[in-house]
N, C-alpha and C positions, 0 to 999 in steps of 0.2 A: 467351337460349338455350332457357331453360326455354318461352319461347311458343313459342317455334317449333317445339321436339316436339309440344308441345300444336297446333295448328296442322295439322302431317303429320298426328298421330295420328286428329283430328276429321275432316280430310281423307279418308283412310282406308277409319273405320269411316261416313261419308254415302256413299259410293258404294256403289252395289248389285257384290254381288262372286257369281259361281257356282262351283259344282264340275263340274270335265269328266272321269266314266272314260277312263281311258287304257288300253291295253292290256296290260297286266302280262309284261314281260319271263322268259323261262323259261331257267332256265342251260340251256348244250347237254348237260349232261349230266344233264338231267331229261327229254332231248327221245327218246322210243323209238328213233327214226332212227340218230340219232346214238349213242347206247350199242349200238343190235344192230351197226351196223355196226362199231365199236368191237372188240366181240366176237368179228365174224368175222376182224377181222386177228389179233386174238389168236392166235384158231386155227392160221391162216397163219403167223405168226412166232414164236409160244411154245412150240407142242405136239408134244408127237413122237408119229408115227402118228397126227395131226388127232384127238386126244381129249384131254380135259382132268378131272379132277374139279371138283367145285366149289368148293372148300376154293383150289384152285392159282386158277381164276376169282377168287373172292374177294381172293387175293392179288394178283393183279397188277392189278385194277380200283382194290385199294389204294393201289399203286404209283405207278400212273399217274394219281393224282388227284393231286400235289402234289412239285414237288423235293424237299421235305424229306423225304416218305417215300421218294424213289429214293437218295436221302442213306443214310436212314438203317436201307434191304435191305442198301444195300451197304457199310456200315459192318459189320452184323453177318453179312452173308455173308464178309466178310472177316476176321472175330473173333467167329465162334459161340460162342463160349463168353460171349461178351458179354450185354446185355440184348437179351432180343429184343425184334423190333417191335413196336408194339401196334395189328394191324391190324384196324382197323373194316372190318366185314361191313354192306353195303349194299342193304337190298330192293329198289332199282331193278334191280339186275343180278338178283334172282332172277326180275322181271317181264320185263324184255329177256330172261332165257334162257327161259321159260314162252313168250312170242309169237315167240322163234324155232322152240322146238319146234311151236308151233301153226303155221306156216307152214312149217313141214320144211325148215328149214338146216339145225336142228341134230336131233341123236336124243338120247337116256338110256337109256342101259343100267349099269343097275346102278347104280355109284356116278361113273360119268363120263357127260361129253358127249361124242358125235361127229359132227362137222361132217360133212353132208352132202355125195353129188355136186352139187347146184344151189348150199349154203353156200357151197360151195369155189370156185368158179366166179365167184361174186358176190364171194368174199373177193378172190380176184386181180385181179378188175376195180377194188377199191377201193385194192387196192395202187399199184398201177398210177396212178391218182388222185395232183395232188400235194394230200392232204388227209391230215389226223393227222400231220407230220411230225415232229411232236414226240414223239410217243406210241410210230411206226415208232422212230425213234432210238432212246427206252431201252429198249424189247421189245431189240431187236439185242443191245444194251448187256449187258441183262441174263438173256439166253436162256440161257447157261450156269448160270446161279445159280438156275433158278427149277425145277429138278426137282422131282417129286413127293416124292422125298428131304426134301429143303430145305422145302418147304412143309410137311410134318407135320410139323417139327422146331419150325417158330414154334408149332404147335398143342398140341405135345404138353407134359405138365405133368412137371415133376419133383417 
């Protein structure tokens, strides 16, 4: 047994071997495309009167990265008095909302965003799209529970 690993192994290491780059996979939600548009359903299905601040952004990009955190909004939207969530704030979404403003979907005023008349337009058409269904579902899910209310409340410190 012992030569015959000896054997494979010599085997092996005599033939010339190379390294091929491959293209390096990028998750979709590293990919600009895919997060602005993201955003703009947001808009569409989470915000009343198509603005948002950033802090509510922030939450619900959190939300929507994983069942667990949709679990665990809606554990403590249902028992606030409970632990709140510990939501990680994500610099890709402050770069997808920066090349949305620079492309005028969105505006900033003050301390919100407002989806533009062209955002809005392009958000419906995405709707519309069978793409994000998973994403559409818990926005729906949890469109009640995600008031600007609710969102300072995870922020705010006792």
């Amino acid at each position: 047994m012992k030569q015959s690993n000896e054997l494979i192994l010599n085997d092996l290491f005599t033939k010339p071997f190379t390294f091929t780059k491959r293209p390096e996979h990028l998750p979709c939600e590293m990919r600009p495309l895919w997060r602005c548009s993201l955003i703009l359903i947001i808009f569409n299905l989470a915000s009343k009167k198509s603005m948002c601040s950033l802090k509510k952004l922030h939450v619900i990009n959190w939300i929507l990265k994983s069942e667990r955190n949709v679990t665990e909004f809606e554990f403590w939207n249902a028992n606030s008095n409970g632990l709140k969530p510990e939501v990680r704030l994500d610099p890709t979404l402050d770069r997808a909302l920066e090349l949305l403003v620079s492309e005028n979907l969105i505006t900033k005023e003050d301390d919100r965003f407002i989806i533009s008349e062209r955002g809005n337009i392009i958000s419906e058409s995405l709707i519309k799209l069978d793409i994000f269904s998973l994403e559409k579902n818990v926005l729906q899910r949890i469109k009640k529970s995600i008031s600007e209310t609710n969102i300072n409340k995870i922020f705010q410190v006792k």
